[in-house]
C-alpha positions as CSV (number, residue, x, y, z in Angstrom):
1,X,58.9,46.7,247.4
2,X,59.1,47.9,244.3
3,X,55.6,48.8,242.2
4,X,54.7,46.8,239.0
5,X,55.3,49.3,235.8
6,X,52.1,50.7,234.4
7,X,51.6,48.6,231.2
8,X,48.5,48.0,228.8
9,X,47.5,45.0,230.4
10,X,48.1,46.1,234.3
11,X,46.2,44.7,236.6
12,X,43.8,47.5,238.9
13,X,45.2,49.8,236.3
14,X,42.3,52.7,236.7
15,X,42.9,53.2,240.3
16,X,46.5,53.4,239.4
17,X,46.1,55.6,236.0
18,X,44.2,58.0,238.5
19,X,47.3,58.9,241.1
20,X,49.4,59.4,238.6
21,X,51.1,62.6,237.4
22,X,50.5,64.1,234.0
23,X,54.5,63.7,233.7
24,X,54.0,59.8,234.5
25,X,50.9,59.3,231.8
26,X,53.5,60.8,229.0
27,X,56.0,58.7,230.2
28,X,53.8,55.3,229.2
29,X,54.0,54.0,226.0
30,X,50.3,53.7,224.8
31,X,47.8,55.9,224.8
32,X,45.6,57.4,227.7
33,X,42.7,58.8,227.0
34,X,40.8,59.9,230.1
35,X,37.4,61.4,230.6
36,X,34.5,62.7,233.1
37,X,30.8,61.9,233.6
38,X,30.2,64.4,231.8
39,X,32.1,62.4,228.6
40,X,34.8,65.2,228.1
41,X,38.1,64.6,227.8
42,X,40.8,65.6,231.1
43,X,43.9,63.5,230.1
44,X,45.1,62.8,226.8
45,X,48.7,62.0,227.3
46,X,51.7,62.3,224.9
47,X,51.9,59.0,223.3
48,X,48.1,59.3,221.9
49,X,48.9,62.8,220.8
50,X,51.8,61.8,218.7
51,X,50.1,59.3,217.7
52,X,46.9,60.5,216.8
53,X,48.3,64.0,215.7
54,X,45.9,66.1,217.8
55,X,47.4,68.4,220.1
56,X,46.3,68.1,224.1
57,X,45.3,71.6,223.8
58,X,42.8,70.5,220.6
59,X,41.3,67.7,222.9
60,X,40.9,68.5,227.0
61,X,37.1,69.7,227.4
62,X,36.2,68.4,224.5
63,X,33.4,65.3,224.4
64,X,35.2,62.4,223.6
65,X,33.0,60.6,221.7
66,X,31.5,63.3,219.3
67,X,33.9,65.9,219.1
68,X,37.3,64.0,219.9
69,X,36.7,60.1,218.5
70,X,33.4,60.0,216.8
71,X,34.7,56.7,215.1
72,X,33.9,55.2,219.0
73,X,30.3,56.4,219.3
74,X,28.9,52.8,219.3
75,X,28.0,50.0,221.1
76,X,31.1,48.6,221.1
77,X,33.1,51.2,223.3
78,X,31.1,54.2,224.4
79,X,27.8,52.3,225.4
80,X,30.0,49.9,227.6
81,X,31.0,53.0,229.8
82,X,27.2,54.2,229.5
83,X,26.1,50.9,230.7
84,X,28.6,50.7,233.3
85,X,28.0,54.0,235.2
86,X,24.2,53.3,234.8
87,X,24.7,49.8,236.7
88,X,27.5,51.2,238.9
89,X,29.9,48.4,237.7
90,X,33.7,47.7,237.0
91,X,34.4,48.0,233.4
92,X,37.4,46.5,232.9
93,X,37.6,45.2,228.7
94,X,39.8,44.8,226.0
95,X,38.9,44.8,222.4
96,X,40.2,44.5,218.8
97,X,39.4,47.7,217.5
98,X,40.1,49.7,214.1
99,X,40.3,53.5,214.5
100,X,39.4,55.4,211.3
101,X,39.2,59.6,212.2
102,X,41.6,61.6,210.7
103,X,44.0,58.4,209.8
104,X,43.9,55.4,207.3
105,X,42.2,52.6,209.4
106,X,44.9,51.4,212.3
107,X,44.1,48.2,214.0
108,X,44.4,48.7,217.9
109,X,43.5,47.3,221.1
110,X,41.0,49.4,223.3
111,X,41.3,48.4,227.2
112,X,38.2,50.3,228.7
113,X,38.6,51.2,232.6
114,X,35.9,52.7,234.3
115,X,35.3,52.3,238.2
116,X,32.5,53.7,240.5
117,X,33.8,56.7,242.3
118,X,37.0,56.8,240.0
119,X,38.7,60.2,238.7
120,X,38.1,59.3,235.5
121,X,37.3,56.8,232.8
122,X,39.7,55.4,230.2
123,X,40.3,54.6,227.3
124,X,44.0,53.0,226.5
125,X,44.8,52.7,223.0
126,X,48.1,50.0,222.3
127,X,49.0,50.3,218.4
128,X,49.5,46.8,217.0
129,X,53.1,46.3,216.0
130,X,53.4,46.5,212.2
């Protein structure tokens, strides 16, 4: 049997983003950003660092949504994984999004995975085609 690839829209995708190797996350061909309780970052593959132009060694430890991507300190995506862990619920959503830090705005879609008991929580970031 062979295992479904790891794309955007994946189904059980945080379970799966969590047994993979840091080799595996820079393999995938959107961006991973992954993060603790705590809100600082612990994965930030290579596809979001090209992307973004920060360096992995800029971002791990640092909090995610003040330090890292201030621009998602809002209801919209950091709230959602406050209200998640506070209910100890599935997040599982994707949104239209528009990143502006460090960058000319750049439509995206967020998906935002969080799970109770998970490693981490994530946020994927697929560029829209131009």
């Amino acid at each position: 049997m062979t295992a479904t690839p790891l794309t955007f829209d994946a189904p059980d995708l945080a379970a799966r983003l969590d047994q993979c190797t840091p080799e595996q996350l820079d393999a995938l061909e959107f961006g991973v950003i992954g993060f603790g309780a705590d809100n600082n970052v612990t994965l930030y593959n290579a596809f979001e660092s090209r992307a973004a132009g920060l360096s992995p060694q800029r971002v791990l430890g640092q909090p995610l949504f003040t330090t890292v991507a201030p621009c998602m300190n809002n209801f919209m995506v950091a709230q959602r994984f406050e209200d998640a862990k506070e209910e100890n619920i599935v997040l599982d959503d994707t949104i239209d999004y528009v990143l502006t830090l460090r960058m000319r705005p750049v439509k995206v879609a967020l998906r935002l995975l969080s799970t109770p008991g998970g490693a981490a929580r994530y946020v994927l970031v697929q560029r829209q085609p131009r």
